[in-house]
C-alpha positions as CSV (number, residue, x, y, z in Angstrom):
1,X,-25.9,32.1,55.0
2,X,-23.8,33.9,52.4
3,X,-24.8,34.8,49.2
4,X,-23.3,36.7,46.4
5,X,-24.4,40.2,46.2
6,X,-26.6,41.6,43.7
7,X,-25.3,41.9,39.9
8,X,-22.1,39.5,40.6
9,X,-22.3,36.2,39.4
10,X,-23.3,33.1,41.4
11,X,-19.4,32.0,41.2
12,X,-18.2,34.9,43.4
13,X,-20.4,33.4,46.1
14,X,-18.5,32.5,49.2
15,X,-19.2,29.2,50.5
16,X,-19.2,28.6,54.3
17,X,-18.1,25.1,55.9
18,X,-21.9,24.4,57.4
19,X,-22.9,25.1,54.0
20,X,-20.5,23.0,52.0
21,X,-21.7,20.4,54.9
22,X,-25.0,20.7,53.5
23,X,-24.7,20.5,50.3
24,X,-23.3,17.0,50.8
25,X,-25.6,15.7,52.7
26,X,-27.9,16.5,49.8
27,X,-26.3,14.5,47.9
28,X,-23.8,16.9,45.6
29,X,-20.6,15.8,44.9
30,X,-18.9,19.1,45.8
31,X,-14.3,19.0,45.5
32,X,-12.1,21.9,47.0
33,X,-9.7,23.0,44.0
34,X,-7.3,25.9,44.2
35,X,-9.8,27.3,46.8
36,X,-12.8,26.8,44.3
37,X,-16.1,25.3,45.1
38,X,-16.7,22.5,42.4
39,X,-19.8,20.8,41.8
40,X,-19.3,17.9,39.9
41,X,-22.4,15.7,39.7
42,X,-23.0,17.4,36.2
43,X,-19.5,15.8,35.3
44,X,-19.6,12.4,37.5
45,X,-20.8,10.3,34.5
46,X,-18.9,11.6,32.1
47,X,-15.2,12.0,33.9
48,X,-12.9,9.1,31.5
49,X,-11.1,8.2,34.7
50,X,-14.5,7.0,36.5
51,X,-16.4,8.3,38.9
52,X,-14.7,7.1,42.0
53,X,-11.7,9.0,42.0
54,X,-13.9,12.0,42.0
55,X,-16.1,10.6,45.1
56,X,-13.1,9.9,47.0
57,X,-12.2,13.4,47.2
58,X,-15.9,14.8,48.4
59,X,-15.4,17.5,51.1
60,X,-11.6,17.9,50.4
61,X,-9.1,20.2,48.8
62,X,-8.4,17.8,46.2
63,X,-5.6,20.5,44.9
64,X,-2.7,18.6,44.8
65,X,-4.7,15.4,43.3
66,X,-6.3,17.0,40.7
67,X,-3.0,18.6,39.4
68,X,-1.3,15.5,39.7
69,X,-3.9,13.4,37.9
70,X,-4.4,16.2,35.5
71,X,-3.6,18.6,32.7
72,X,-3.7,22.4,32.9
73,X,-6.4,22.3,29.7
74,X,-8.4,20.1,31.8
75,X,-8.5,22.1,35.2
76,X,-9.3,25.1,33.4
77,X,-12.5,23.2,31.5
78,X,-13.3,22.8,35.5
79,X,-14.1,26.2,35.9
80,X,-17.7,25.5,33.9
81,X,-18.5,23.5,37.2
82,X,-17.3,26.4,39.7
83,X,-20.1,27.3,41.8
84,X,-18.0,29.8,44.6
85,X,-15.3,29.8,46.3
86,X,-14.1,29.4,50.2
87,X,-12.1,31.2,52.5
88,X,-8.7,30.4,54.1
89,X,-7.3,27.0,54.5
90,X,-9.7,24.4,54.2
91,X,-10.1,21.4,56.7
92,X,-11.4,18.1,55.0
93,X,-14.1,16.3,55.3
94,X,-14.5,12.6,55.6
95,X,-15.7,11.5,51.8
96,X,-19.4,10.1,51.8
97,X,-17.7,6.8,50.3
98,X,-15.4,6.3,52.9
99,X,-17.8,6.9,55.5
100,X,-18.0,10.3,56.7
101,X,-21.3,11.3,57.8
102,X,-23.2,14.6,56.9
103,X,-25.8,17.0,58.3
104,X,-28.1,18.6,56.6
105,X,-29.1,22.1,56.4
106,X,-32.3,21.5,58.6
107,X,-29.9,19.5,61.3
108,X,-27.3,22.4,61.4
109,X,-30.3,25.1,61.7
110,X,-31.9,23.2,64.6
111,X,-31.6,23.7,68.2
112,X,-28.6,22.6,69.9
113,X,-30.3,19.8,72.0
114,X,-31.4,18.4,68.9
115,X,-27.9,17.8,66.9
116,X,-25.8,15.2,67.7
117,X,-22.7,17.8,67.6
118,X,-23.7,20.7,69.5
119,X,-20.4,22.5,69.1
120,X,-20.7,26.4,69.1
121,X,-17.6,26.7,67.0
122,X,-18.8,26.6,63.5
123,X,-15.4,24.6,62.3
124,X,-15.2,22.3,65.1
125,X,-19.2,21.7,64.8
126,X,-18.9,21.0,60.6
127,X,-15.9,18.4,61.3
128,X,-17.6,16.6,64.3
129,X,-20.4,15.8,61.5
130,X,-18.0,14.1,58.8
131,X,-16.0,12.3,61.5
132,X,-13.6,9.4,59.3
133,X,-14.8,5.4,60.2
134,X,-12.4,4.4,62.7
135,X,-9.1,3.1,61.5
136,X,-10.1,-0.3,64.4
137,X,-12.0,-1.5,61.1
138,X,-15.2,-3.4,62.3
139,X,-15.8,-6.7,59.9
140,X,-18.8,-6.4,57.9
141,X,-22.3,-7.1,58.8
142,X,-22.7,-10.3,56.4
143,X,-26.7,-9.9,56.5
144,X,-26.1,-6.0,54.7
145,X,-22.4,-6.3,53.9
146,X,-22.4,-2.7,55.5
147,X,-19.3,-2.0,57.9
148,X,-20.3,-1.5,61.6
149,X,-18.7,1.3,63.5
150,X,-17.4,0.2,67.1
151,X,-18.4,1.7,70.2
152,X,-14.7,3.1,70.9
153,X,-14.1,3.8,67.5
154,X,-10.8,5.7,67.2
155,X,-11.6,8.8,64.3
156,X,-8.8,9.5,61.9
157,X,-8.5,12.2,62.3
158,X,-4.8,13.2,63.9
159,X,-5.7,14.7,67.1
160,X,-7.6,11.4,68.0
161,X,-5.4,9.0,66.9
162,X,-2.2,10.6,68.0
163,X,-4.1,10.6,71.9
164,X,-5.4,7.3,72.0
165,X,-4.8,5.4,76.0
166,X,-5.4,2.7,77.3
167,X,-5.4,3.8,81.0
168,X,-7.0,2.1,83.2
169,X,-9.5,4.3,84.1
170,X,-10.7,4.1,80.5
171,X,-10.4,0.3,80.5
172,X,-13.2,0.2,83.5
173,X,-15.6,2.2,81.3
174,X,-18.3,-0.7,81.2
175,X,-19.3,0.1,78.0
176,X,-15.7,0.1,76.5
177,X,-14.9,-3.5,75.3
178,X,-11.6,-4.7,75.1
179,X,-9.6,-4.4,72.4
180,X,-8.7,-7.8,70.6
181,X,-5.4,-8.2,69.4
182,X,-6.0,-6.8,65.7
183,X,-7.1,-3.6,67.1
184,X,-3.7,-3.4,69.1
185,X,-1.7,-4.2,66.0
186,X,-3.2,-1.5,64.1
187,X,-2.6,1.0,66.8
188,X,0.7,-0.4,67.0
189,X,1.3,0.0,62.6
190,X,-0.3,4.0,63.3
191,X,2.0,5.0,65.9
192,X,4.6,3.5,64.6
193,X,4.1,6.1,61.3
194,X,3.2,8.9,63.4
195,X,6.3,8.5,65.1
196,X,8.5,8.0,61.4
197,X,6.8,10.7,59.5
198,X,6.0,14.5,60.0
199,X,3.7,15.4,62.4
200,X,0.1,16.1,61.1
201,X,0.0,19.7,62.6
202,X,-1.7,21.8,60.3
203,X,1.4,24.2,60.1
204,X,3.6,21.0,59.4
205,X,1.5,20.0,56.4
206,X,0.6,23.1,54.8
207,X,5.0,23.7,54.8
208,X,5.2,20.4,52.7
209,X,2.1,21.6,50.8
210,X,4.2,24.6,49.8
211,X,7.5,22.6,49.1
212,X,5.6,19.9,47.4
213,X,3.9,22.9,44.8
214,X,7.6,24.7,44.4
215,X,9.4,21.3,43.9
216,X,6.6,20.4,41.1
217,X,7.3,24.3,39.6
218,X,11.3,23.6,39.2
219,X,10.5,20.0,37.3
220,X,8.5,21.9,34.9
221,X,11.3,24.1,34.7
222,X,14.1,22.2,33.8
223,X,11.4,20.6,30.9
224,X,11.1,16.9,32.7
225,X,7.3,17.2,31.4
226,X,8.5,17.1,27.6
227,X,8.5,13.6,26.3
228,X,11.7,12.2,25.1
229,X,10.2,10.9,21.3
230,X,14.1,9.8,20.1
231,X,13.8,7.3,23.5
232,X,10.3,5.8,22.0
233,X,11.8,5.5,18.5
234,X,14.4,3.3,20.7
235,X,11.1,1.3,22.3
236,X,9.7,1.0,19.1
237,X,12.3,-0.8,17.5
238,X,12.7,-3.0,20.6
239,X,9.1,-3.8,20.5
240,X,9.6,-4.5,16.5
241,X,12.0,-7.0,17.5
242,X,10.6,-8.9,19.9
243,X,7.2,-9.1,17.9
244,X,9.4,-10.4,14.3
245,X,11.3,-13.1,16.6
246,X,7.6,-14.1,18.2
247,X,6.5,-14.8,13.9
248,X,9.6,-15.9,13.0
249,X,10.4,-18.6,16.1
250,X,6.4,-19.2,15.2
251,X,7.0,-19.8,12.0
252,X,9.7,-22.2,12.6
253,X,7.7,-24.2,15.0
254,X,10.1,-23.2,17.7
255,X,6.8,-22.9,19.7
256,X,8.1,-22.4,23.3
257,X,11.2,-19.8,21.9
258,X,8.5,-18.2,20.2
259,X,5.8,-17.7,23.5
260,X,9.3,-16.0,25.3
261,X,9.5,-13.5,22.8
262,X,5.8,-12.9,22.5
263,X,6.2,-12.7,26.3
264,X,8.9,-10.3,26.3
265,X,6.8,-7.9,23.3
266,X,3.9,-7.7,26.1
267,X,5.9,-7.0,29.0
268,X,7.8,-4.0,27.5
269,X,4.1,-2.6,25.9
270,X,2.7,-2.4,28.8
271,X,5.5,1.1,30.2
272,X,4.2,2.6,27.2
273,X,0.0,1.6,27.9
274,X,1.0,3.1,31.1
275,X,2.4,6.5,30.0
276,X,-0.4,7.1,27.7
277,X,-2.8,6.3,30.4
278,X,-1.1,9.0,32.1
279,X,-1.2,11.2,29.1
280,X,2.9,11.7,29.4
281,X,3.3,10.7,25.6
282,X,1.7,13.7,24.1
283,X,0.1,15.3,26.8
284,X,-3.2,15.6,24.3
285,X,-5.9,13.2,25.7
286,X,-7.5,12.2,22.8
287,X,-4.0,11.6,21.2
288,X,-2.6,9.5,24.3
289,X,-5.9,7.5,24.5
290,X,-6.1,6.4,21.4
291,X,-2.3,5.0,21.3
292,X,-3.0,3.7,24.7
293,X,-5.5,1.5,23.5
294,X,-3.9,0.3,20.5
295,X,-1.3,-0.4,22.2
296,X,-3.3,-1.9,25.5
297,X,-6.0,-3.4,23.8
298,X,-5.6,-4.4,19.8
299,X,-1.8,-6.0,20.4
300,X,-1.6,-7.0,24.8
301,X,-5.4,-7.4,25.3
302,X,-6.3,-5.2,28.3
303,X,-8.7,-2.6,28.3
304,X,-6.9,0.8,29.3
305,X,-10.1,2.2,30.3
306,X,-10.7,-0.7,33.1
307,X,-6.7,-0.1,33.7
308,X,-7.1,3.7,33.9
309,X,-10.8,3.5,36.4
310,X,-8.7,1.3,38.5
311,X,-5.3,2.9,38.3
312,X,-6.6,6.7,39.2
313,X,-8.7,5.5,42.5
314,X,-5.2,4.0,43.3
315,X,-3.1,6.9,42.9
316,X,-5.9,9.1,45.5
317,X,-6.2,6.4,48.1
318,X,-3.0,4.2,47.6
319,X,-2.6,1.4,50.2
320,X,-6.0,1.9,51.7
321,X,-7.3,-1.6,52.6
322,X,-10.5,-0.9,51.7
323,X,-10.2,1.7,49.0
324,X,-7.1,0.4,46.5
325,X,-7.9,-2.1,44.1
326,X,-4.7,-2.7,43.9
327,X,-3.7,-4.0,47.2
328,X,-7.3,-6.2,47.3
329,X,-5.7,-9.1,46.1
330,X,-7.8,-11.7,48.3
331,X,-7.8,-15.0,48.5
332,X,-4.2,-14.9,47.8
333,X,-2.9,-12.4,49.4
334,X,-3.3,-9.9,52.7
335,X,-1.0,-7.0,52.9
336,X,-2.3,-6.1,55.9
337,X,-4.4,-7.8,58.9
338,X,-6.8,-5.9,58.6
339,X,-8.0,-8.7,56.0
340,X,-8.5,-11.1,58.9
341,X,-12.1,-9.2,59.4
342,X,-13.9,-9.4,56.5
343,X,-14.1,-5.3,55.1
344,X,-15.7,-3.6,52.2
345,X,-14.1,-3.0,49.3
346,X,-15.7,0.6,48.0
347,X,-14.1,-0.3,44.3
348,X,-15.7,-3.3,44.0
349,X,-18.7,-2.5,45.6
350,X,-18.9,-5.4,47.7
351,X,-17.0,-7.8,50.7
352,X,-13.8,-9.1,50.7
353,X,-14.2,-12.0,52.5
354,X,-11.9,-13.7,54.9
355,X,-13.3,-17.1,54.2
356,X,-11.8,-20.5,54.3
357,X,-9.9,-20.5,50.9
358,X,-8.3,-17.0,52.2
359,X,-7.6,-18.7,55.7
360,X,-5.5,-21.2,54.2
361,X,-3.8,-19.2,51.3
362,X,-2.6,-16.4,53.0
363,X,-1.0,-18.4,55.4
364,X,1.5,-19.7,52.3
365,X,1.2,-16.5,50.6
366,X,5.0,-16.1,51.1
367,X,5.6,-18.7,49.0
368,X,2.6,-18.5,46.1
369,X,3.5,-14.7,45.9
370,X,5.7,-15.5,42.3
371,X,4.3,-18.4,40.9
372,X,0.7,-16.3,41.7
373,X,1.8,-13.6,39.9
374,X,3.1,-15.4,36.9
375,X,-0.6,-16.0,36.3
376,X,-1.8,-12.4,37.0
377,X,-2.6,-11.8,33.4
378,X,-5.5,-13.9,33.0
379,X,-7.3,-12.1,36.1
380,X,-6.5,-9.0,34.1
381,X,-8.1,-10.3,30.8
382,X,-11.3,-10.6,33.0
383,X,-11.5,-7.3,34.4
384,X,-11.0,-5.8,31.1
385,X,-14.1,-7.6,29.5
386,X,-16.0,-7.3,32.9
387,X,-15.2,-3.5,32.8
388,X,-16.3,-3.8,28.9
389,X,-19.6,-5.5,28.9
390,X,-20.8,-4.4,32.9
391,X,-21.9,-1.1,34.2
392,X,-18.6,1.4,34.8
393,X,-17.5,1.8,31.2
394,X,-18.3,5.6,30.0
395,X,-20.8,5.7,27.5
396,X,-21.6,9.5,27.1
397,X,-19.7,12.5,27.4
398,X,-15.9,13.2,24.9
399,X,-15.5,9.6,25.9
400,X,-18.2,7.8,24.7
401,X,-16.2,6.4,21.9
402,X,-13.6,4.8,24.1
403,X,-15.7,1.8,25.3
404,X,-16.6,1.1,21.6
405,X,-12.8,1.6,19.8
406,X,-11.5,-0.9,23.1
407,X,-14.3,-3.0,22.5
408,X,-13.0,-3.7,19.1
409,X,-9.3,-3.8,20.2
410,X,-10.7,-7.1,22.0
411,X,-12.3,-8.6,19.0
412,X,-9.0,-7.5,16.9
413,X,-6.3,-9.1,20.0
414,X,-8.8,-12.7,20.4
415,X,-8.6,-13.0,16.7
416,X,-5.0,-12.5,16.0
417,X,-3.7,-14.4,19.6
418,X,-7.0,-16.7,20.0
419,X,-7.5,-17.8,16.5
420,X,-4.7,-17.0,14.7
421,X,-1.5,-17.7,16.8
422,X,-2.9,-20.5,19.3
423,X,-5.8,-22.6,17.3
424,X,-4.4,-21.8,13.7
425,X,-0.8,-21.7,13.9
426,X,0.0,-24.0,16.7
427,X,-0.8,-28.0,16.5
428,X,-1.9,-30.3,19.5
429,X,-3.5,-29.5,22.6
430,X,-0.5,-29.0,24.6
431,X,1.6,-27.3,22.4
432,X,-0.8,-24.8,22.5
433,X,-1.4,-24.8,26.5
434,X,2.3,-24.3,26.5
435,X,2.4,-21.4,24.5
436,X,-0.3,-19.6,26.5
437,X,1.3,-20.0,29.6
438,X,5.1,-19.4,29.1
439,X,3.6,-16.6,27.2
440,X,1.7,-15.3,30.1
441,X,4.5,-16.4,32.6
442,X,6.9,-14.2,31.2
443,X,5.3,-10.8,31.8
444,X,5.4,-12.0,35.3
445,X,8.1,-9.4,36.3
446,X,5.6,-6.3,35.4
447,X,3.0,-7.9,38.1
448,X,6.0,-8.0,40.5
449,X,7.4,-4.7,40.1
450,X,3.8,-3.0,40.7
451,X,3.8,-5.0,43.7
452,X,6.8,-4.8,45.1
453,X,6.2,-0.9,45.6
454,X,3.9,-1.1,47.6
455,X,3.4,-4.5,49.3
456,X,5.9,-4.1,51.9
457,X,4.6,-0.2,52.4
458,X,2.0,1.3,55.4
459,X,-1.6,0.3,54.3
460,X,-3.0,2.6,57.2
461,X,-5.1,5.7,57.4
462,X,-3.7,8.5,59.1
463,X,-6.8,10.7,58.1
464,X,-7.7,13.8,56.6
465,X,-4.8,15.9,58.0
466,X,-2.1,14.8,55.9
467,X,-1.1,16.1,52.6
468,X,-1.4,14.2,49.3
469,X,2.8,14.1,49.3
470,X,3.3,12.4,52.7
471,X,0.7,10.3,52.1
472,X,2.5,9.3,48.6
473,X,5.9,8.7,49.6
474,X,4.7,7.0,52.9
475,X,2.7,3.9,50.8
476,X,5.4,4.0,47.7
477,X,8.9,2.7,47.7
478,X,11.4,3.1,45.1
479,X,13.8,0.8,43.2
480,X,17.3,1.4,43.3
481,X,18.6,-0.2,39.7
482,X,21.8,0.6,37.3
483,X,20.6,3.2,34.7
484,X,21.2,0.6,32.1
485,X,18.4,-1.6,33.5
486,X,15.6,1.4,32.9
487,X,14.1,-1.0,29.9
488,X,13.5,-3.6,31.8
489,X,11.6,-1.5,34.6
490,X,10.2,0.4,32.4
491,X,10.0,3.3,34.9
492,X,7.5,1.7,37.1
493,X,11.0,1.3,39.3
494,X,10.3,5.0,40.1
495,X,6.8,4.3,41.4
496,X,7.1,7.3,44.7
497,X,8.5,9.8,42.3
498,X,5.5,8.7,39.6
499,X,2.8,8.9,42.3
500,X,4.1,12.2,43.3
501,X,3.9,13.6,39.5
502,X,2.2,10.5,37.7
503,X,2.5,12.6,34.3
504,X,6.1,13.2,34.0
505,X,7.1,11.1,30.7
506,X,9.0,7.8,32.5
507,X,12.6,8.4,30.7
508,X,12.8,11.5,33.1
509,X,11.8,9.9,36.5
510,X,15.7,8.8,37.2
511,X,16.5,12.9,36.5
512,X,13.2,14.0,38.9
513,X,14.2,11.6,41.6
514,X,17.0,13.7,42.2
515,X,15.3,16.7,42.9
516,X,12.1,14.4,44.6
517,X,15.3,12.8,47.1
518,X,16.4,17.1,48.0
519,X,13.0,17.7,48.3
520,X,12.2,14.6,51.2
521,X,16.0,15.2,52.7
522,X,14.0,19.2,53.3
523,X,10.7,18.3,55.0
524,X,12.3,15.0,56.9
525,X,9.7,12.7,55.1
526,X,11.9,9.4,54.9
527,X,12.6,8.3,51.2
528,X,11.9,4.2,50.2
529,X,14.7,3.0,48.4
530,X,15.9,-0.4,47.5
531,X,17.8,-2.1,45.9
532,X,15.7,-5.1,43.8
533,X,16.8,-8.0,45.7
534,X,16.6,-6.1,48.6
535,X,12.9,-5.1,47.8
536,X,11.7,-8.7,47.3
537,X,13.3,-9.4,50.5
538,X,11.5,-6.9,52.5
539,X,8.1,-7.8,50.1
540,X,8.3,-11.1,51.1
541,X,9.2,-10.7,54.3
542,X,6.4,-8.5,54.8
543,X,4.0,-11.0,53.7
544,X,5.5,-13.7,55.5
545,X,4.8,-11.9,59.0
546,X,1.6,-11.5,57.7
547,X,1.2,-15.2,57.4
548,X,2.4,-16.0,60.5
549,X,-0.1,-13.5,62.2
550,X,-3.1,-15.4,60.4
551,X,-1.5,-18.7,61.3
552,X,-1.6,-17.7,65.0
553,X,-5.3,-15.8,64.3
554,X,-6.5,-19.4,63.2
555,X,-4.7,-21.2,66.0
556,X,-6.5,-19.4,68.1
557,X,-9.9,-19.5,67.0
558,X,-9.5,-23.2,66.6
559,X,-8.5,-23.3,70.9
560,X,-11.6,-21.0,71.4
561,X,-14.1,-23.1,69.5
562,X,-12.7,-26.4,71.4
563,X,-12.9,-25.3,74.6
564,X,-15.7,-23.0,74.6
565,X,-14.5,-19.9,75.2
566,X,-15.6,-17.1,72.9
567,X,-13.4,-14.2,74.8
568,X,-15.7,-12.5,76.0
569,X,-14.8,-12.3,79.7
């Protein structure tokens, strides 16, 4: 064991990998930054973007995440939670969350024939420990909900996916069964990236590591990081105008004219609720949250702190099946296979099911995937007041307030929409259903860009070996539109250049994607770019070969349960 040396302080201690292992199993919550040792559960309850992005990145040099995700004030007020510091390059873990299993002090102290690891080498021994839940994901148990882990479970990590055979003297091994059709077709979806993207050699990564860090140097050096404030006096006065024709068509009794334009005022606020979310308005958190929420919460009704819980787990673990909110979009729709099996959602804290409703749906999900989404909002509206009233809001800490300010953004938005606009101002029943819908309908195209970046993407693990910027650009696409069209994105167009620096201010992603595009034409990491036609093609089309695999999956079971035969000769 090390220990710091008498008279130096506890932070100069140098932290082995056994011990790190350790102190996880205990139950810390310990995060690799710039070769610092942080513990965070002092912090956990009191971190504004939730406590899951910081549980996802247990046991790993969260280095690039954290200076992604946040500003240079707020990693140096992480140095109150240093507690040492490790050696050389560091080799993740498997976060507790997503399944990575952890020995604890007395289990690495205790006699080889009593560990279930009995590796000499003291890296090799540490990793075996926190070994990832295969990427073959078992359904859940539905008597615990917990995921099973199979008996030829494939780890994530690179060396054991890249090596996987089927030979047949492995196919004998009585104990091995065989592998149904949706473990083949996730084999199929992880060789296929390994194949299209850099290989996961530690040498190979740390090189885009370094490239990544320089290329994120010379876009703070040509100023891309200072907010544009003549472009928001332009998005103000947009917004103005949208909002005066929504009273004024109201006024008039032009009720249908008038839900358009309301439409149109929401669907341009939310780029800005985004940026401040992002803090790439000001750059001051307290500043950018509180215009975030005025503008998320008192005028489109959304709760930015539900939006900003969700949002940051997405930008760690983007495209994971069971970790991204965002891509858990069940009944309606399955990104991936994988859905077929019912898995664990760790955001949600519970099981996505694949039940009957999801059977059918996602077999048409090709063709509900617009007229779905022009109804996203009111799913939205729920989250926010679940996030609200339930357990994951942050009530102590500098963001205490936040709950309580959104909280009466709510009452302020229900009054002035609810009461106001819908019961006071607008006669009949279904004058007023038609105002909420076209209302709603018409911020459709914000639900689809968000989408469309990442729908048609890879939703599969390729474990703990590859860097935060592969892992970005290889679950983000781009979308390829005239410069004069920015409004109408709203920068979300730029969504791998965003997820790569999420805090750049969006009226400089179109000048970062240049250097972003040099920087993937250097490391040989393929760029997503399409046009937007061409990116609801290949969304679509990606969903419809979904479809069609849980249209044959169902077939299937069907013949099984007819005849008898469960498959298991």
């Amino acid at each position: 064991m090390s220990s710091p040396q008498p008279g130096t302080s506890p932070r100069d201690r140098t932290f082995t990998r056994p011990e790190i292992e350790a102190l996880i199993a205990d139950g810390k919550h310990i995060v690799i930054v710039d070769g610092k040792v942080i513990k965070c559960d002092a912090w956990m309850k009191y971190h504004p973007g939730g406590d899951l992005a910081i549980r996802h990145m247990v046991g790993r040099d969260a280095t690039d995440e954290v200076t992604a995700l946040h500003s240079i004030g707020a990693k140096q007020r992480m140095n109150a939670f240093v507690i040492g510091h490790v050696q050389g390059r560091w080799l993740n873990f498997v976060p507790p969350i997503q399944g990575g299993k952890f020995r604890t002090q007395a289990e690495l102290e205790a006699p080889s024939s009593d560990v279930s690891c009995p590796e000499t080498d003291e890296d090799d021994s540490s990793l075996e420990s926190s070994t990832a839940p295969s990427p073959i994901f078992d359904s859940a148990d539905d008597n615990n909900g917990a995921r099973r882990r199979r008996k030829d479970a494939v780890h994530s990590s690179a060396t054991s996916i890249s090596s996987v055979e089927l030979d047949d003297t492995e196919q004998k091994k009585p104990k091995k069964p065989k592998m149904s059709h949706l473990d083949a077709r996730t084999l199929e979806e992880i060789n296929l990236d390994l194949e299209t993207y850099p290989s996961l050699q530690p040498e190979v990564q740390d090189e885009i590591v370094r490239k990544y860090r320089a290329l994120g140097q010379r876009i703070r050096d040509a100023g891309l990081y200072k907010c544009n404030y003549t472009s928001y006096l332009i998005e103000a006065a947009r917004y103005s105008f949208f909002f005066s024709l929504f009273v004024l068509f109201l006024h008039k009794g032009w009720y249908c004219t008038s839900a358009i334009a309301l439409g149109c005022f929401w669907h341009q606020l939310v780029f800005t609720a985004h940026d401040a979310g992002h803090m790439g308005i000001t750059h001051d958190f307290t500043k950018d949250t509180i215009i975030g929420i005025i503008v998320a919460d008192f005028l489109g009704g959304l709760s930015l702190g539900w939006w900003k819980r969700s949002h940051n787990v997405h930008h760690i673990v983007t495209n994971h099946t069971e970790h991204d909110p965002d891509i858990q979009q069940l009944p309606f729709f399955a990104v991936s296979h994988r859905y077929f099996e019912s898995l664990r959602s760790t955001y949600y804290d519970t099981v996505i099911t694949f039940d009957a409703a999801a059977k059918f749906l996602v077999q048409f999900q090709h063709w509900l995937y617009y007229p779905v989404l022009c109804f996203g909002r009111f799913n939205l509206y729920v989250l926010s007041w679940h996030y609200l009233l339930g357990g994951n809001a942050i009530r102590r800490g500098p963001a205490w307030w936040h709950r309580w300010f959104e909280i009466a953004g709510q009452l302020f938005f229900w009054f002035w929409f609810g009461y106001a606009t819908v019961y006071r101002s607008i006669p009949g029943f279904w004058n007023r259903i038609a105002f909420v819908l076209i209302s709603h309908m018409v911020t459709a195209p914000v639900h689809v860009q968000i989408t469309l970046s990442h729908f048609a993407m890879s939703t599969v693990d390729l474990g703990t070996h590859e860097s935060f910027a592969q892992k970005m650009l290889r679950t983000t696409m781009d979308v390829d539109c005239p410069e004069w069209l920015d409004f109408f994105h709203g920068g979300l167009q730029f969504q791998a250049v965003h997820h790569l620096y999420p805090r750049i201010p969006r009226h400089n992603l179109r000048q970062a994607q240049r250097f972003v595009m040099d920087f993937c034409d250097d490391v040989r990491i393929p760029y997503g770019l399409y046009g937007f036609a061409d990116g609801n093609h290949k969304v679509i089309s990606h969903l419809g070969d979904v479809a069609r695999q849980a249209t044959i999956l169902a077939a299937c079971q069907r013949s099984m349960a007819e005849s008898g035969d469960l498959g298991l000769h």
